[in-house]
FITOR-282635 format. One record per residue (C-alpha): residue in one letter; x, y, z; residue number from 1. Coordinates in steps of 0.1 Angstrom, whole numbers, plus 5000, padded with zeros to 4 digits. Example, Ala and Ser with C-alpha at 12.3 -4.5 7.8 and 13.67 -1.06 7.14 Angstrom:
residues 2
  resn    c1    c2    c3  resi
     a  5123  4955  5078     1
     s  5137  4989  5071     2
//
This chain:
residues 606
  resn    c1    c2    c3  resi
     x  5577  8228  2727     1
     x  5579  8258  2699     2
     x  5556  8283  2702     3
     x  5528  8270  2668     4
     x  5534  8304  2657     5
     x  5569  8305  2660     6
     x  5572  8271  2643     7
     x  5548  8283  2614     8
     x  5568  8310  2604     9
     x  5602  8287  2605    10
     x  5584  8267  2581    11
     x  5573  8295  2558    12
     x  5609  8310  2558    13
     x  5630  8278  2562    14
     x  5666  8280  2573    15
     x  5691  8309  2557    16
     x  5715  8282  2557    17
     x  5692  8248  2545    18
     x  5698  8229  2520    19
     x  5720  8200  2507    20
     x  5740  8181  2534    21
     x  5773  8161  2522    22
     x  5757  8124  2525    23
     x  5769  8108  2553    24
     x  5773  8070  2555    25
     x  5762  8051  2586    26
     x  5728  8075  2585    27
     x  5694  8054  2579    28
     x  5689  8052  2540    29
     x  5722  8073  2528    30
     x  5745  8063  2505    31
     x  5783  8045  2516    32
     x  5799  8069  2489    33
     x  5798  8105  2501    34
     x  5792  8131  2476    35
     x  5799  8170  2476    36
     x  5763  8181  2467    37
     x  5748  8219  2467    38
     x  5716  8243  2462    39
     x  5711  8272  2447    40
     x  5733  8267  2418    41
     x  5732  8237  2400    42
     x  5758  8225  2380    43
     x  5752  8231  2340    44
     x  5759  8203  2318    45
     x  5761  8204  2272    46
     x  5770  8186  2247    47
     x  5754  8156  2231    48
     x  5760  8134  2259    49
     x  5754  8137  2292    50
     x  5757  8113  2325    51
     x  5731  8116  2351    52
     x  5731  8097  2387    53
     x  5702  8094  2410    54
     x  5708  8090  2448    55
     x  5698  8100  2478    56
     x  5708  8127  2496    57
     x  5704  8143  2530    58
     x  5686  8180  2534    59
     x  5679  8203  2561    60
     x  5655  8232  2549    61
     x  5637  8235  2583    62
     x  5659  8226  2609    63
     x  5650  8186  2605    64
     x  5674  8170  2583    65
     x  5658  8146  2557    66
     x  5668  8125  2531    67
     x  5660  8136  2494    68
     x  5659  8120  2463    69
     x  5688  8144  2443    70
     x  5704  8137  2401    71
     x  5741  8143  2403    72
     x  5735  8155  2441    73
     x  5721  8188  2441    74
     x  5687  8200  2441    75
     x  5680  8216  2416    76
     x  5690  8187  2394    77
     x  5719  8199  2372    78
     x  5700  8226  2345    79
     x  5706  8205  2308    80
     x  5715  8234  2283    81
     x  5712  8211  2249    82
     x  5709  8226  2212    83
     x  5682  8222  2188    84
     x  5681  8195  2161    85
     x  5708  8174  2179    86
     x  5703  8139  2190    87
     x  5713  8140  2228    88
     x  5724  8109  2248    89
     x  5717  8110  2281    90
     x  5723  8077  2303    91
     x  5702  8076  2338    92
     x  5723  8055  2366    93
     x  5701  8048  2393    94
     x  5715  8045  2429    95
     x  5683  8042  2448    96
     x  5671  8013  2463    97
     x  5636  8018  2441    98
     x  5633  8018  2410    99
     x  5632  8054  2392   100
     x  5627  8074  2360   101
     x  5631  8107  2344   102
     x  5606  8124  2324   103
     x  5613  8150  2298   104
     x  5584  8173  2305   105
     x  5572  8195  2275   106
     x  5593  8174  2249   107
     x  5584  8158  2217   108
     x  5604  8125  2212   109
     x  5593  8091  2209   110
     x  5568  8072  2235   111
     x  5597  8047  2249   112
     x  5620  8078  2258   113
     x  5594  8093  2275   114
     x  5601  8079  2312   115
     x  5568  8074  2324   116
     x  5569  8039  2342   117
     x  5545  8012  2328   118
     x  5532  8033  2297   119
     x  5564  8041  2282   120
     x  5588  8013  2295   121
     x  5594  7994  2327   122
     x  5615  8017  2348   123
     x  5649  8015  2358   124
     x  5658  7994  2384   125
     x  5684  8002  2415   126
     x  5718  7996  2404   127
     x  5705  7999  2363   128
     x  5716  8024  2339   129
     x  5691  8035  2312   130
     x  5701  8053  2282   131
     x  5674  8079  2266   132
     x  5684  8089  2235   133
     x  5660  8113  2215   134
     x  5666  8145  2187   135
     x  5658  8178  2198   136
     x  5629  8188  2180   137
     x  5623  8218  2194   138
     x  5637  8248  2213   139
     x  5630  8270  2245   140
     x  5625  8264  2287   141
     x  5614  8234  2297   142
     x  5624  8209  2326   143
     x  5624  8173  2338   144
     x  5616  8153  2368   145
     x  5612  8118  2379   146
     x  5578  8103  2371   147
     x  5583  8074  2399   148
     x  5563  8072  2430   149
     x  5565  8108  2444   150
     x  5603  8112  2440   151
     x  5598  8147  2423   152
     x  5584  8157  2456   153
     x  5616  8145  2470   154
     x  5639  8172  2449   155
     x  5642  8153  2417   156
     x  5635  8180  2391   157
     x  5661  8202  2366   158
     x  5657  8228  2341   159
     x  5662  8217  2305   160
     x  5671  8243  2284   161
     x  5674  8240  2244   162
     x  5690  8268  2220   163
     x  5674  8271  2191   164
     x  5691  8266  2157   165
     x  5684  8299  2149   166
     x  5696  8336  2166   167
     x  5670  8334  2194   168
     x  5647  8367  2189   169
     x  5649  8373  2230   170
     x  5679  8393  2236   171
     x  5695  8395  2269   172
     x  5723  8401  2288   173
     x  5715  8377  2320   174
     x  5701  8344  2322   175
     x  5689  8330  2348   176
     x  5667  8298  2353   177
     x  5641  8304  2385   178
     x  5629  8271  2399   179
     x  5597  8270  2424   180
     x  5590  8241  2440   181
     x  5579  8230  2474   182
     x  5595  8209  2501   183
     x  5580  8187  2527   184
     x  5599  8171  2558   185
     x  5572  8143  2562   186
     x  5569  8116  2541   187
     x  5546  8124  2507   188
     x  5532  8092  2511   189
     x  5521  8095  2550   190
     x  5509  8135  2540   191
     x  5487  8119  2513   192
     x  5473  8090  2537   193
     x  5466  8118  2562   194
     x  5446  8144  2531   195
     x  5422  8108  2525   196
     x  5411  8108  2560   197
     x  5408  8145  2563   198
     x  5408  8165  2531   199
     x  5415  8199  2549   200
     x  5436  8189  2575   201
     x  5466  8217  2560   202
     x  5440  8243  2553   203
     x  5452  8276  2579   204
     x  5423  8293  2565   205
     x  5394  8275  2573   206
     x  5364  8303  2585   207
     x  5362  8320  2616   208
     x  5338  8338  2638   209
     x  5357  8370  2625   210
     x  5345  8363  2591   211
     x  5312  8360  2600   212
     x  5316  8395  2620   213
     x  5333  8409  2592   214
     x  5304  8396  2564   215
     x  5277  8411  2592   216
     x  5293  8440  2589   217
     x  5294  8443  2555   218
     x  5259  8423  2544   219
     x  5241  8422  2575   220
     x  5233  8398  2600   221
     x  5209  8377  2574   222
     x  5225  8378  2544   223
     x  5264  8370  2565   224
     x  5238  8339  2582   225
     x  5227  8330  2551   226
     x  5267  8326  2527   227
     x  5276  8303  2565   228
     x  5245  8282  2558   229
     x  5252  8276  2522   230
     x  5285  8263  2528   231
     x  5276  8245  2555   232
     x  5247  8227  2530   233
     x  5270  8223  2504   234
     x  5296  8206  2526   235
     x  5320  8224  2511   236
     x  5346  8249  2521   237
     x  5353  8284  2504   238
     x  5390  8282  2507   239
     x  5400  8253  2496   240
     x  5421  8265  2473   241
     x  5448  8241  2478   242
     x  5454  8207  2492   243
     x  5488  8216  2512   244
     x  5498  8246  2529   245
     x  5527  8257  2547   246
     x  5515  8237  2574   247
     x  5537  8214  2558   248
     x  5556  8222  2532   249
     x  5586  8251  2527   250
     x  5589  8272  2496   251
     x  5619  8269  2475   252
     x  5637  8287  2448   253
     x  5664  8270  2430   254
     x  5664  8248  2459   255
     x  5672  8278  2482   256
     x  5642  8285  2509   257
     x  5628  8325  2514   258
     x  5656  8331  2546   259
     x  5684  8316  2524   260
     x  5674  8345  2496   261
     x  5684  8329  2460   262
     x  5700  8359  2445   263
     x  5707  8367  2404   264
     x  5732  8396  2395   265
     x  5730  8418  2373   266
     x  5753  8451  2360   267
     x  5732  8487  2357   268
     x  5714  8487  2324   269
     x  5710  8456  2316   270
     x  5685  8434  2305   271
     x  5680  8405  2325   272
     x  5660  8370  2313   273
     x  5642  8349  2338   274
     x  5633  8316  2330   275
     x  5604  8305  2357   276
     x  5594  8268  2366   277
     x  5570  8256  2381   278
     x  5587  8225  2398   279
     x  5564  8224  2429   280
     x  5543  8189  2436   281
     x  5511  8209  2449   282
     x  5516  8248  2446   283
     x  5505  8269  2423   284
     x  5524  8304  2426   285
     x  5517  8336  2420   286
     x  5548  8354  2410   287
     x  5558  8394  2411   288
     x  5589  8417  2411   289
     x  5576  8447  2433   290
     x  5587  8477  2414   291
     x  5594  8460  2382   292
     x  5570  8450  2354   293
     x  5575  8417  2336   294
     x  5574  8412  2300   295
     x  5562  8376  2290   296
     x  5578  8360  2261   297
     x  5578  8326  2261   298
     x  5551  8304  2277   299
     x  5560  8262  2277   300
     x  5588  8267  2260   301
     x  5570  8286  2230   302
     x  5577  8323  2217   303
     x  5544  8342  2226   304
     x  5540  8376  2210   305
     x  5556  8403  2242   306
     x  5528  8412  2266   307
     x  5538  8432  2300   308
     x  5524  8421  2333   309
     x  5526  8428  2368   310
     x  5517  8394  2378   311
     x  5516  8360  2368   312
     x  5499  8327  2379   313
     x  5511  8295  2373   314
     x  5509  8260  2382   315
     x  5529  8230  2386   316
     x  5548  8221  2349   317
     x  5539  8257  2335   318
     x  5565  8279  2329   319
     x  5567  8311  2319   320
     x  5601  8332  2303   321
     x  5603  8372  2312   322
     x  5626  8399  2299   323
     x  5629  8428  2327   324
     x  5649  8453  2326   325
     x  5658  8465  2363   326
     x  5667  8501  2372   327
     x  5670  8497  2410   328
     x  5699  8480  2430   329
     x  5676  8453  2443   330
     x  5642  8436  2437   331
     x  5625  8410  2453   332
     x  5614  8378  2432   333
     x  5581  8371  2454   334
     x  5565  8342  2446   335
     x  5530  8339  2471   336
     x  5514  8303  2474   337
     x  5476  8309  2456   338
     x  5462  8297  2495   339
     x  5484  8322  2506   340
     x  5502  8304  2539   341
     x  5536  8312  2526   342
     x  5561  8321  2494   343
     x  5590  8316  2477   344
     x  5612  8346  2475   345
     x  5647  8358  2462   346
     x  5664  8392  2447   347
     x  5675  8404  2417   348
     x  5708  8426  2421   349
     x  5735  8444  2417   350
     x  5761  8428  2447   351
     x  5762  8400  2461   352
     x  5737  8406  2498   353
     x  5716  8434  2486   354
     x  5679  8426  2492   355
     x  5645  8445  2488   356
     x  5617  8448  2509   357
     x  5595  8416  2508   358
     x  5557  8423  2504   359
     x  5532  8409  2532   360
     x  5510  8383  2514   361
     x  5479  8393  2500   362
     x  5445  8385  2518   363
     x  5429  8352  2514   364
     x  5395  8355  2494   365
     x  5368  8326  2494   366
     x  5355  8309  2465   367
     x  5327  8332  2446   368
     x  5295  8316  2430   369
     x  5313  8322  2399   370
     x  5342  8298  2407   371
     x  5312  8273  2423   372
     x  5288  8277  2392   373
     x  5304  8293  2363   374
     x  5278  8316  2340   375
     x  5255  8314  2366   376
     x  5276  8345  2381   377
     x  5296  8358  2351   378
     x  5295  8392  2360   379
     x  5321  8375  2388   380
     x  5351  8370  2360   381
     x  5376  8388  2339   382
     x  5389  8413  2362   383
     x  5356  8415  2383   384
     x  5349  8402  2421   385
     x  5326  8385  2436   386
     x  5287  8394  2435   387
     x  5279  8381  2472   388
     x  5242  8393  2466   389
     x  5237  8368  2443   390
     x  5245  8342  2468   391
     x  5210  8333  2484   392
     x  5194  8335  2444   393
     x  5219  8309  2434   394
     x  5217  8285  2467   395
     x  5186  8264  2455   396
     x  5206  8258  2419   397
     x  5234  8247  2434   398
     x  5220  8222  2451   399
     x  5205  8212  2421   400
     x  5236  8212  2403   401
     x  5249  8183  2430   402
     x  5222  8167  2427   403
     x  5213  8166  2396   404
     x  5225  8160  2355   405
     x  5219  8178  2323   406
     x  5225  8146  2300   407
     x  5224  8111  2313   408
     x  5232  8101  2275   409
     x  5271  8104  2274   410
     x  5292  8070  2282   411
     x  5326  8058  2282   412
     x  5339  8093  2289   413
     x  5339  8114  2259   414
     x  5314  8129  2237   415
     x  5305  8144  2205   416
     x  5283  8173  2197   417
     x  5274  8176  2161   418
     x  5245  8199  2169   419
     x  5261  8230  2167   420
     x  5266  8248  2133   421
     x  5289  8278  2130   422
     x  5294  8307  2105   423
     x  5313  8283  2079   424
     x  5283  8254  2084   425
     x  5311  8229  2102   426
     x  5292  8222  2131   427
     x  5329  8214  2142   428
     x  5345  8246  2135   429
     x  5341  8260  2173   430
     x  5340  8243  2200   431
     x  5306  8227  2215   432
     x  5292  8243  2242   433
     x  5267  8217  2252   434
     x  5274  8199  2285   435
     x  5275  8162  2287   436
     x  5277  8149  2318   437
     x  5288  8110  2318   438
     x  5269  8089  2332   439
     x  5301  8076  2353   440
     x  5298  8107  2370   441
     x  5269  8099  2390   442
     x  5282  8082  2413   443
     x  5306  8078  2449   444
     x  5335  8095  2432   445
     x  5318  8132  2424   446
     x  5306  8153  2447   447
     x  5299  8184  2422   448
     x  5291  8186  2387   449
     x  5288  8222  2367   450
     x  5258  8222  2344   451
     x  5265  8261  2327   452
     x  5300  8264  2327   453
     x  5321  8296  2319   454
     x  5341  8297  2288   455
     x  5362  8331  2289   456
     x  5400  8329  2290   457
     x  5402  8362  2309   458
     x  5395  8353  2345   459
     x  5431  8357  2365   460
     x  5418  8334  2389   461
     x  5408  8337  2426   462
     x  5429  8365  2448   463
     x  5440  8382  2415   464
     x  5409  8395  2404   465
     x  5410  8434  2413   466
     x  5441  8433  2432   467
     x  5456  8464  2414   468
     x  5480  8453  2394   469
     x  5477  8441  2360   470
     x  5478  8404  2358   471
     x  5484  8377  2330   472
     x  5455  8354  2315   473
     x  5456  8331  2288   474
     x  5438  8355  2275   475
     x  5470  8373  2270   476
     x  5485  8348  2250   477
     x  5493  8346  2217   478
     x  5515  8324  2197   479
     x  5544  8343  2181   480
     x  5542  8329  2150   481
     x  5511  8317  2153   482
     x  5501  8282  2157   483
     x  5507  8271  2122   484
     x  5513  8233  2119   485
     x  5478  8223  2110   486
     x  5451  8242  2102   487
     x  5426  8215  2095   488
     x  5391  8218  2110   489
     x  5386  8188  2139   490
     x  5375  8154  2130   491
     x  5362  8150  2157   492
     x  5360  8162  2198   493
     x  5364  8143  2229   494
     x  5350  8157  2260   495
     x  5359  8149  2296   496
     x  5351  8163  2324   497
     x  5380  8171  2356   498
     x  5358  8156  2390   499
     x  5363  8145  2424   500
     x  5352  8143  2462   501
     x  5370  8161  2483   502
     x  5353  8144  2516   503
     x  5372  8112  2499   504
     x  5398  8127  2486   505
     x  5398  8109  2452   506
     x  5404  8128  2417   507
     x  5391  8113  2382   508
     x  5378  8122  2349   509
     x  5345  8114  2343   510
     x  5343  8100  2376   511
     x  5364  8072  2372   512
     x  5399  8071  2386   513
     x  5428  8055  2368   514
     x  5422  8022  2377   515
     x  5385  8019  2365   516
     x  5397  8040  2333   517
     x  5398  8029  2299   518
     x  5428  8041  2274   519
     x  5420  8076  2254   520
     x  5421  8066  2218   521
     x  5434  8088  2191   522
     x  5446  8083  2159   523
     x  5476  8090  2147   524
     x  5481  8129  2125   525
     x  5445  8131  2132   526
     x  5428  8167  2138   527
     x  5412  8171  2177   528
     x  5399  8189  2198   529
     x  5394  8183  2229   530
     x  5371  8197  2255   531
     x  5379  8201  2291   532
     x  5352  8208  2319   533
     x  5364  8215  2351   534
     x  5334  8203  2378   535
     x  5353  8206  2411   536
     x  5364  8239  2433   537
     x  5403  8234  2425   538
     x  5426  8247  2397   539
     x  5442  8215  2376   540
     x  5472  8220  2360   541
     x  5469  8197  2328   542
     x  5495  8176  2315   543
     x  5494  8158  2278   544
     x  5524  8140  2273   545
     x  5537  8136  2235   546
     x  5519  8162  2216   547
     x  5512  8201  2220   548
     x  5477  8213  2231   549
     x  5467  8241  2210   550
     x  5444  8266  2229   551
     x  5418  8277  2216   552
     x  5387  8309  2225   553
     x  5350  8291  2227   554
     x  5344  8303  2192   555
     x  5373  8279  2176   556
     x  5402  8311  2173   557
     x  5436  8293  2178   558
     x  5454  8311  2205   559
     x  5485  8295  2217   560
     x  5507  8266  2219   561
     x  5508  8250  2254   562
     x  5521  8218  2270   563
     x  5505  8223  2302   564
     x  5468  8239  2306   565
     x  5453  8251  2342   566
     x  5416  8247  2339   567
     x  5399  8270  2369   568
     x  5370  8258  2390   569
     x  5336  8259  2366   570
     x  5358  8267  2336   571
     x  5350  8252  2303   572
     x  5379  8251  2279   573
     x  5391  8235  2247   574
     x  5424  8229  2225   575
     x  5435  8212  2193   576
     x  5461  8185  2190   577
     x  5475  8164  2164   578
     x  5489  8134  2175   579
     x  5523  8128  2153   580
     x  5535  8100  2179   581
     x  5523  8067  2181   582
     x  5526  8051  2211   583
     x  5516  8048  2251   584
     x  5512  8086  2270   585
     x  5501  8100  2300   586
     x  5475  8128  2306   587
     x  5469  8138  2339   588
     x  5468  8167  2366   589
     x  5501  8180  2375   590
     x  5492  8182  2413   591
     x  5509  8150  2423   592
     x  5482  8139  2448   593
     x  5455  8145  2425   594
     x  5476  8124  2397   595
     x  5482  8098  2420   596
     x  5445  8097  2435   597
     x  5433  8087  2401   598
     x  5433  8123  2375   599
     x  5452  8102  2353   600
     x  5443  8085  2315   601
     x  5464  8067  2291   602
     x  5462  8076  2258   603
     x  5473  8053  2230   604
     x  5480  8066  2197   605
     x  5480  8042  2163   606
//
């Protein structure tokens, strides 16, 4: 038997050589028509009309192989490179035995070319092809994935890229697309039934007798009994920052694992473009190039006025384009889970085998009051750390804030708050700031509810707070050009809260998962803002298919255009959308188990 340390670090670094086997027929599940398939370096396909097949495929990232579920066999998906204001044709064969679908994540089209399964058409059946056909509407990075079962999981996801009509104001001389995602050899399914029986069953950093020895070091014997007790009360765990770890799953970069080293070239002086994805099922990265700052320029696929970084967070559909501009032979793209069991990694260079040195992970922090309670520890955001004094104070609140609910009044999910006037007298010119708590959250499905939630934009999240470097927030981000389309004042808000119980393992808003949900209802061009509260420990990546979210500050200033929003533990935010699609869409968290354990709505537009 392998040495459990041993065998953790194989799974961390993966194989130099894993990735895409050539099928092989007469193996459980593969297909009878072998395929030449690769990694690494997808195939890139233009023009106005492209031909895509699903199948399956076997991998070997860890020394297992394992069949995946690959488009045109390779994983990455082939990257789409399509042009602005063309109508694309792309036709979907599926060779699976289940049915399947692709998504076009971040893309404005019409609900029935959307490719989400039951809202926006049936599916496509094995042996089917399906023809999408949609105009380009917009321009920038973006990707797509299959919105079936948990087949993205499986290695079906792809970089779309769309030039814009226009000279496109980032100049480089490389381009390269980056692709995180994460791999697991088990069954998603069986990893999932395993997380609802035992919610932290992948956490490596549960806490230890050397924490406690460490805190009595640090805060003395009472105070260090005292932050054990209070978790212990709460139930709850102070590093639970994700739901799977390397204890399962292997970090890739364009489908190439950390030993197999993804590399990008580059020539001396010049400027080199990285496009970054966030591909993974469950991982939220944090991504540096030691030695090398990053200027942001694009985020979701929208130009964002130039702001330089060290660091960047971001979760599942996010992604993020950089301009560097290297001056070294080598750099390492690190890319650190935010649990930090493991990474992602590959090099920027100028040959072919050069590598850097590849940092040590950073230290895992726990969850602060400020990430359990919000305002109740303020002083613990922006660019601060956490306030362990105020631990004890805040103990007998938050038990009163599990316990307990500020207004019993809201129902059906959303709210209104007309009480609030601002500077212009529109009580809906900024955004409300009075909680409503549903009354569907009191119930089996909530184990936490956040009564004074934060509202500030500049909180880097936990383990980047103070680390040194200078790190990106939404804070950051500013629209180019601004967000212009509509400048109309709300109609109206709808406010729902992101909730769950970890000891079940369920995910909802309002308390209710999907299937006790009732469709979101929005009218079509109407002005809205909606509110998102954020009463559970974990970060959720927030997806609203069919029309742009438009962040906003908590006093109503329009910041950026996203597609996908992360909305931290405690964290109170808000954007405006204007729904220019009628139709079906989905709107859910981007972490596939939370989607599928029930952080998923409909919502219809007419």
């Amino acid at each position: 038997m392998l040495n459990p340390l041993f065998s953790r670090r194989r799974f961390v670094q993966g194989l130099a050589a894993g990735g895409v086997i050539a099928t092989v027929p007469g193996v459980a599940g593969a297909s009878s028509n072998p395929a030449s398939t690769r990694t690494g370096s997808p195939a890139v396909l233009t023009g106005r009309e492209i031909n895509l097949v699903i199948d399956q495929t076997l991998v070997n990232f860890t020394g297992t192989p394992r069949m995946a579920t690959t488009i045109n066999g390779s994983i990455p998906a082939p990257t789409l490179r399509l042009k602005e204001g063309d109508t694309v044709t792309i036709r979907v064969t599926n060779r699976l035995p289940v049915d399947t679908s692709i998504h076009w994540h971040g893309i404005i089209l019409p609900y029935q070319m959307d490719g989400v399964p039951g809202l926006s058409f049936r599916g496509i059946a094995p042996g089917e092809t399906f023809t999408y056909r949609f105009t380009l509407q917009q321009s920038g990075t973006y990707w797509y994935h299959s919105h079936s079962g948990f087949q993205e999981l499986t290695g079906m996801y792809g970089a779309l890229i769309i030039e814009p009509k226009k000279p496109d104001p980032i100049k480089a001389d490389q381009d390269y697309e980056v692709l995180l995602s994460d791999w697991m050899d088990q069954d998603p399914m069986m990893a999932l039934a395993k997380l609802k029986m035992q919610s932290d069953l992948y956490n490596f950093n549960q806490p230890t007798a050397m924490d406690f020895f460490r805190d009595w070091s640090q805060m003395g014997i009472g105070a260090a009994f005292e932050k054990r007790q209070m978790w212990n009360d709460m139930r709850m765990n102070p590093t639970d920052l994700a739901d799977l770890s390397a204890a399962t799953l292997t970090f890739l970069m364009n489908g190439t694992t950390p030993a197999g080293n993804w590399s990008g070239l580059f020539k001396p002086g010049e400027r080199v473009r990285l496009r970054f994805i966030n591909a993974a099922g469950n991982t939220f990265y944090d991504v540096r190039i030691p030695g090398l700052q990053m200027t942001v320029m694009q985020a979701d696929g929208q130009n964002v006025e130039p702001v330089t970084v060290d660091e960047f967070r971001f979760g599942p559909g996010e992604t993020y384009d950089v301009l560097v501009e290297p001056k070294a032979d080598a750099y390492t793209l690190f890319a650190q889970s935010m649990d930090r069991s493991g990474y992602a990694r590959g090099t920027l260079a100028v040959a072919a085998g050069l590598t850097a040195p590849v940092p040590d992970l950073d230290p895992v922090e726990w969850l602060s009051m400020g990430d359990m309670m919000g305002a109740m520890d303020h002083s613990a955001m922006g660019h601060g750390g956490m306030n362990h004094s105020g631990m004890n104070h805040n103990m007998d609140h938050m038990q009163h804030m599990n316990m307990q609910g500020m207004d019993h009044s809201r129902h059906g999910g959303m709210a209104m708050d007309h009480s609030q006037h601002s500077r212009h007298g529109n009580p809906l010119a900024i955004p409300s700031s009075t909680v409503r708590h549903a009354s569907t959250e009191y119930g089996p499905s909530v184990d936490m509810r956040v009564d004074m939630p934060r509202t500030n934009l500049d909180d880097p999240g936990i383990g980047l707070r103070k680390n040194g470097r200078r790190v990106l927030t939404l804070d950051d981000l500013r629209s180019a050009s601004g967000v212009l389309e509509d400048r109309r004042v709300p109609a109206r808000e709808l406010e729902l809260h992101l909730t769950g119980n970890m000891e079940r393992y369920t995910w909802s808003f309002d308390g209710l998962e999907f299937g006790k949900s009732t469709p979101v209802a929005m009218k079509h061009n109407e002005r809205i803002r909606v509110i998102l509260q954020n009463d559970t420990m974990m970060t959720h990546p927030m997806h609203l298919h069919g029309m742009w979210s438009d962040l906003e500050t908590d006093q109503g200033e329009l910041r950026v255009r996203r597609h996908t929003i992360p909305v931290q533990p405690a964290q109170r935010i808000s954007f405006l959308t204007t729904p220019h699609d009628v139709g079906r869409w989905a709107w859910h968290c981007h972490l596939a188990f939370h989607m599928d354990s029930g952080m998923f709505r409909t919502v219809v537009v007419s």
